[in-house]
N, C-alpha and C positions, 0 to 999 in steps of 0.2 A: 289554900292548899292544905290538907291533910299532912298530918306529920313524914308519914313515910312517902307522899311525893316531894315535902323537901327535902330528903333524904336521898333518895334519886337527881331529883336537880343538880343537889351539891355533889353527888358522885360523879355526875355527867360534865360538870365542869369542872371535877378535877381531873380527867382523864382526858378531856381535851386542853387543858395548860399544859398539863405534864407532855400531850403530842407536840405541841407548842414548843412548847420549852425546849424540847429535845430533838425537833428539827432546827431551832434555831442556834442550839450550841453546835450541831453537828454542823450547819452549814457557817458555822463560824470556824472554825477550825481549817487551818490552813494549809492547801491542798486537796478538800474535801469537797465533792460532787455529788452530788444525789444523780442519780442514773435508775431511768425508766429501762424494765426488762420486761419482752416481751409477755404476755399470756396467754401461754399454750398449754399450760401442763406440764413443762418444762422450765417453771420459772426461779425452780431452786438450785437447778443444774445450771442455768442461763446465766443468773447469777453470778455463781461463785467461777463460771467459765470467763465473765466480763473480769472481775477480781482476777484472774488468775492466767488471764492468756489475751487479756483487752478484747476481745471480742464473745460476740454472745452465741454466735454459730457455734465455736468448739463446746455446745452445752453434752453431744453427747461423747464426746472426750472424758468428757465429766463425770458425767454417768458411770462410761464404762469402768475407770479408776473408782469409782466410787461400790457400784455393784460389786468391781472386783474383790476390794477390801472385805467386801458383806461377804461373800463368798469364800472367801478363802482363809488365809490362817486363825482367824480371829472370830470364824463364824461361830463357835460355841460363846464366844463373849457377846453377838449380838442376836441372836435369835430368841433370847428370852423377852428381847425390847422391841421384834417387829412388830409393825401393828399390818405388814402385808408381805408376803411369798417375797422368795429374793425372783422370782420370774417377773411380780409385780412392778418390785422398782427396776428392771433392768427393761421394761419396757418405753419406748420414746413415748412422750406424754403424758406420763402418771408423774404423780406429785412426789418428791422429795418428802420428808420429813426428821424428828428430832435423832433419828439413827443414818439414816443418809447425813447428815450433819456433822455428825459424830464420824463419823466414817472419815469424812473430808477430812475434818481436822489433824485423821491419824494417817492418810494419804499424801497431804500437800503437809503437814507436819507445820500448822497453821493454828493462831486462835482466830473464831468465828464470835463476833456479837454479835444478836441477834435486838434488835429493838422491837418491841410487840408493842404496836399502835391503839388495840384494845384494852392494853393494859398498863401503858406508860412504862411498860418492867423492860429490864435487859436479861436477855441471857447471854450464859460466857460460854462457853465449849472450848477445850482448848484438847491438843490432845496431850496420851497420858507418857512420851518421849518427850524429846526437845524440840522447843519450836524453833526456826530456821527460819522463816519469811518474818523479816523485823514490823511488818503493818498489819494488823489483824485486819478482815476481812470484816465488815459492817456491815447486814444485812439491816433492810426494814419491811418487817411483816405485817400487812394486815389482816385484819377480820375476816375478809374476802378470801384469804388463803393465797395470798399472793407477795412473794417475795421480791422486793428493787436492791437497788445497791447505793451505798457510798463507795465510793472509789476518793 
């Protein structure tokens, strides 16, 4: 092998231990589930709707709390960071992202981690009041663009 494919190699196995690893601390921790959510386009409202109401139907409950925050008093704080129209995300089946996220956290007054499967990285979102809901909300993202839950 050429240098820079084992360079690759060892990249590719350290991103799958660090998945490794980090679903198995996570499924060690007690009280914690890994929870399959649907794939529809709604799977980051589904989500944070299973986190937040036990079931995955209220996803566009979600939403619309979610939209609503984008929309309203705070919308000069987030319209420099859309990456799409607030008609976009207020529509049933487009994708959530890092401002819908964001949103959430200053909605349900919530920290969100987020585990990124591609990247073995965590992100933390939390929002910028007091959080209220004593268990953060633990997403798991992958590659595919598709968000599950620990619960």
């Amino acid at each position: 092998m050429e240098p820079n494919n084992n360079h690759q190699f060892a990249v590719m196995w350290v991103k799958l231990l660090t998945t490794v690893l980090a679903l198995v601390l996570l499924s060690a921790i007690p009280r914690h589930r890994f929870v399959s959510v649907i794939a529809d386009g709604n799977c980051q409202f589904r989500a944070l709707a299973q986190a937040l109401y036990g079931n995955q139907e209220e996803h566009t409950k979600v939403r619309d709390l979610v939209t609503g925050e984008l929309a309203g008093r705070l919308f000069s704080h987030y319209q420099n960071f859309m990456t799409h129209s607030l008609s976009y995300y207020q529509q049933v089946g487009t994708w959530g992202d890092h401002v819908t996220l964001q949103a959430a956290c200053e909605v349900f007054s919530v920290k969100i981690l987020v585990y990124r499967r591609d990247s073995g990285t965590w992100n933390i979102l939390q929002p910028r009041g007091t959080v209220t809901r004593k268990r953060p909300i633990i997403l798991y993202f992958t590659p595919e663009y598709h968000y599950d839950l620990y619960i």
